[in-house]
C-alpha positions in Angstrom: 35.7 24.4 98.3 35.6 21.8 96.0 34.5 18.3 97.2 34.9 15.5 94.4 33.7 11.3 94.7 35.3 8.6 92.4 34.5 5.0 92.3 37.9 4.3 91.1 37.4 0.0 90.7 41.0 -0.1 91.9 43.0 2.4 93.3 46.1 0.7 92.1 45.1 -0.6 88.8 43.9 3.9 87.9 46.5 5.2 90.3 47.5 7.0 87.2 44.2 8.2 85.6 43.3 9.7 89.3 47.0 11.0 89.9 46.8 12.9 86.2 43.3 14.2 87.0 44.5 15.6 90.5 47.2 17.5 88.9 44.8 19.1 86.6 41.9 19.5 88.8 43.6 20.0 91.9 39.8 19.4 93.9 40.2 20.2 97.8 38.8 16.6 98.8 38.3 14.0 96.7 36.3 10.9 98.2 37.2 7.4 97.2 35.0 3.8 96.5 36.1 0.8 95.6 39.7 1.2 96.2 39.9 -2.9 96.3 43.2 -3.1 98.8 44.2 -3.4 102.6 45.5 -0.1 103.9 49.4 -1.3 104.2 49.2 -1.6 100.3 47.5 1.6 99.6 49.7 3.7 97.1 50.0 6.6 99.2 53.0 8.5 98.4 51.5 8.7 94.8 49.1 11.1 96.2 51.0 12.5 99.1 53.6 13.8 96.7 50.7 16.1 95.4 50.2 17.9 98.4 47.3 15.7 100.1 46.6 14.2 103.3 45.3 10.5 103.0 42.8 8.8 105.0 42.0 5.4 104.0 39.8 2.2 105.0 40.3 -1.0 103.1 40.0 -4.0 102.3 41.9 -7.0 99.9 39.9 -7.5 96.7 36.6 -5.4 97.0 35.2 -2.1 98.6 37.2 0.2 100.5 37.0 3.8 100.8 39.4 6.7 101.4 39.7 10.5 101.6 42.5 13.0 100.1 42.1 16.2 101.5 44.6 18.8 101.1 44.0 19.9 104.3 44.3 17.8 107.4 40.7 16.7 108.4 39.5 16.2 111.6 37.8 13.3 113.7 38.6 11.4 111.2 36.4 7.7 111.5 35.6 4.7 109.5 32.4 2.6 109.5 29.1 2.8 111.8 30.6 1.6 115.2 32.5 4.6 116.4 29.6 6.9 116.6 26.8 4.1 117.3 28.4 1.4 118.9 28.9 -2.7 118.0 25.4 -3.3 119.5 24.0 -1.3 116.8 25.9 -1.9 114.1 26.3 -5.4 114.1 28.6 -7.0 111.3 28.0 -4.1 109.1 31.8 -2.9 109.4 33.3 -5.7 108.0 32.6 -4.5 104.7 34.9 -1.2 104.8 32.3 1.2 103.3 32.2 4.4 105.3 34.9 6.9 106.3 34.4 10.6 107.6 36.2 13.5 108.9 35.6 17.7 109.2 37.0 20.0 107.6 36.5 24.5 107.3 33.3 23.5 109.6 32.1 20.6 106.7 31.6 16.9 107.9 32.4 15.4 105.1 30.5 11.5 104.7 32.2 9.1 102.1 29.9 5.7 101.5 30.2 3.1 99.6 26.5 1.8 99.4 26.1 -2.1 99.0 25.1 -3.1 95.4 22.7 -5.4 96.5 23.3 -8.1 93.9 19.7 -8.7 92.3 16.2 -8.0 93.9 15.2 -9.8 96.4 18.3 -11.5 97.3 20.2 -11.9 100.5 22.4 -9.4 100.0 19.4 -6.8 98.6 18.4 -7.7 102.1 21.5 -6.8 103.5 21.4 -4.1 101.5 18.1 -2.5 102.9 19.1 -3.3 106.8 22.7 -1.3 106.3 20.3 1.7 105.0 18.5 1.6 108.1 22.1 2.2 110.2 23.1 4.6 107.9 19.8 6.7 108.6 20.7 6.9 112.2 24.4 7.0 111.4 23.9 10.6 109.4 21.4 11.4 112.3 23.7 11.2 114.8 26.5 13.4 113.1 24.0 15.9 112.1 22.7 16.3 115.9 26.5 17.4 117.0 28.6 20.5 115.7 29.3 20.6 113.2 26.1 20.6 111.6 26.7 20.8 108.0 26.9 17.3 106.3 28.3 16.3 102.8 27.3 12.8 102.2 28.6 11.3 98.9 30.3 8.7 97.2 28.8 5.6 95.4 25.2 4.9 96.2 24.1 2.1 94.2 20.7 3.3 93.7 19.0 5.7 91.2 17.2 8.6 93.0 14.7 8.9 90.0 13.6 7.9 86.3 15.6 10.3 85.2 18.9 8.9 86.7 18.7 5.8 84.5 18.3 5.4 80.6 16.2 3.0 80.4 13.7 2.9 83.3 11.5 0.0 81.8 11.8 -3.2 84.2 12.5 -0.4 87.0 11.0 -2.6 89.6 13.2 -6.0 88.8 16.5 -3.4 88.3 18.9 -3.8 91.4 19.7 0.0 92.1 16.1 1.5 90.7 13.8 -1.1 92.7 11.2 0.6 94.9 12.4 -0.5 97.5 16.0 0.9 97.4 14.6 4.2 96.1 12.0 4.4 99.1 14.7 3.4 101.5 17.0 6.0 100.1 14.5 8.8 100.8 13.9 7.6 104.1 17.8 8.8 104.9 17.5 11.5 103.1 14.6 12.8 105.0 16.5 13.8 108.1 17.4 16.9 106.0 19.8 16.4 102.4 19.8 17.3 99.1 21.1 16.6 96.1 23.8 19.2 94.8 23.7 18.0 91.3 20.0 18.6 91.0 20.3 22.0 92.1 21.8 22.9 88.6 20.2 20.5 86.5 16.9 18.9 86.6 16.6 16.9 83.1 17.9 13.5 82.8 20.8 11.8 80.5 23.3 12.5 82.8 25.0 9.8 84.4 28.1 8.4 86.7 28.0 5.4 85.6 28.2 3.1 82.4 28.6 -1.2 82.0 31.9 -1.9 80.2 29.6 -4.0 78.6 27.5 -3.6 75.3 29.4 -0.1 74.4 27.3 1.7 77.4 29.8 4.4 77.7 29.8 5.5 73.9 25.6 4.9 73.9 25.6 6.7 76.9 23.5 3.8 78.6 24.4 5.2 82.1 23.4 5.4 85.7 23.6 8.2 88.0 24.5 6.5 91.5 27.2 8.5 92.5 26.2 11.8 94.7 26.6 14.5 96.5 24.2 15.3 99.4 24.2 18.4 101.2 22.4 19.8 104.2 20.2 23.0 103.7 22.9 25.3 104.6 25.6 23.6 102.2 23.2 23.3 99.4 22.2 27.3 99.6 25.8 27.5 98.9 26.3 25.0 96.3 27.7 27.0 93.7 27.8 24.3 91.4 27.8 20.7 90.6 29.0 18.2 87.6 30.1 15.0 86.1 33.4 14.8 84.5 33.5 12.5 81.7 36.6 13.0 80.2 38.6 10.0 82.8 35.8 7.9 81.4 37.2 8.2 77.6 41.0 7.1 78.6 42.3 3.6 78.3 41.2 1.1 81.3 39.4 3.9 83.3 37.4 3.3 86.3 34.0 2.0 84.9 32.4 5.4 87.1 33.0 8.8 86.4 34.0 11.5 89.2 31.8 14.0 90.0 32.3 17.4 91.8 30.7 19.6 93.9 32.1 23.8 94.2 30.2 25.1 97.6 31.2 28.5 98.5 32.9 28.9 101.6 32.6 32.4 104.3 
């Protein structure tokens, strides 16, 4: 099974770019951030006429998230309150940032992770808090059947030095702060992996490059977008990578997809 995320900045501004690179990497899920657009507006038969099922959560203007699967999932869900209830979760759903569903015994977990804005801000704030529901969001899910989580999609933090080019300033850097990091591994303590590490441990490879100042070309990236497995997923990883090549083309997304192959019984 091949499970791709894409931050796509806009679903319909690179309904193209992701339509072409369906067609010639037909991936069994592809998870989508950013998609920037309320669900009635969502270009679905694009996708639909390429065989896939579409699950979508959105909002006008910014975040939003959505599933292709060419399979129909199951207990399909969007946001924190389904599983943990308003109490809990507060106003953290009306940012449209989480969407999940099963499928061939996989819960499959698609987040869009707050930026955060700049350290110490409100929204960094925000930021940590919705990190803290997330923990007990994947928690949850991982205590029921089916057991085996895939938790990807745009992060918005660095997991190490080695996800960033240029780790100097680390500590004032929105997505490398210490704080994001340790609140990261706090999640991913209740039992995930990362599937790209699996396959390669040095650093220089990233998701993730500013339109600005020629980052792309200087290859002045970030690695924020991921796939996390749980230990029975991640024994079968069978491989794991960043596709650069949508990055190259004419108004691309400013993220880059990345894939994970697991082998399935």
């Amino acid at each position: 099974m091949k499970i791709a995320t894409w931050n796509v900045n806009s679903i319909r501004t690179r309904k193209e770019i992701v339509a072409n690179w369906l067609k010639a990497n037909p991936v069994d899920v592809l998870c989508l951030q950013e998609t920037k657009v309320v669900d009635e507006d969502f270009p679905r038969s694009q996708f639909e006429s390429l065989g896939y099922h579409i699950y979508i959560s959105g909002q006008k203007s910014y975040n939003g998230v959505a599933i292709f699967s060419l399979k129909p999932l199951e207990d399909v869900s969007t946001g924190f309150t389904p599983l943990l209830g308003s109490e809990k979760v507060e106003n953290f759903d009306e940012q449209k940032r989480v969407i999940t569903g099963i499928l061939d015994g996989i819960r499959i977990v698609n987040l869009y992770i707050p930026n955060g804005s700049e350290v110490g801000s409100e929204k960094y704030e925000y930021k940590l808090r919705w990190m803290k529901v997330l923990k007990e969001y994947l928690r949850s899910h991982l205590a029921k059947p089916p057991h085996n989580l895939c938790v990807c999609g745009d992060l918005n933090i660095t997991p190490d030095d080695r996800d960033i080019h240029d780790p100097k300033n680390k500590e004032k850097s929105i997505a490398a702060s210490p704080r994001e990091r340790a609140a990261l591994q706090d999640v991913l303590e209740i039992g995930l992996a990362d599937a790209f590490r699996k396959f390669t441990s040095e650093g220089g490879h990233y998701s993730w490059w500013d339109y600005r100042h020629s980052g792309f070309i200087r290859n002045h990236g970030w690695r924020i977008d991921i796939h996390y497995l749980t230990p029975n997923l991640y024994e079968k990883a069978t491989n794991c990578w960043i596709d650069v090549e949508p990055r190259k083309l004419e108004k691309p997304s400013d993220h880059a997809p990345v894939i994970v192959e697991i082998g399935i019984d």
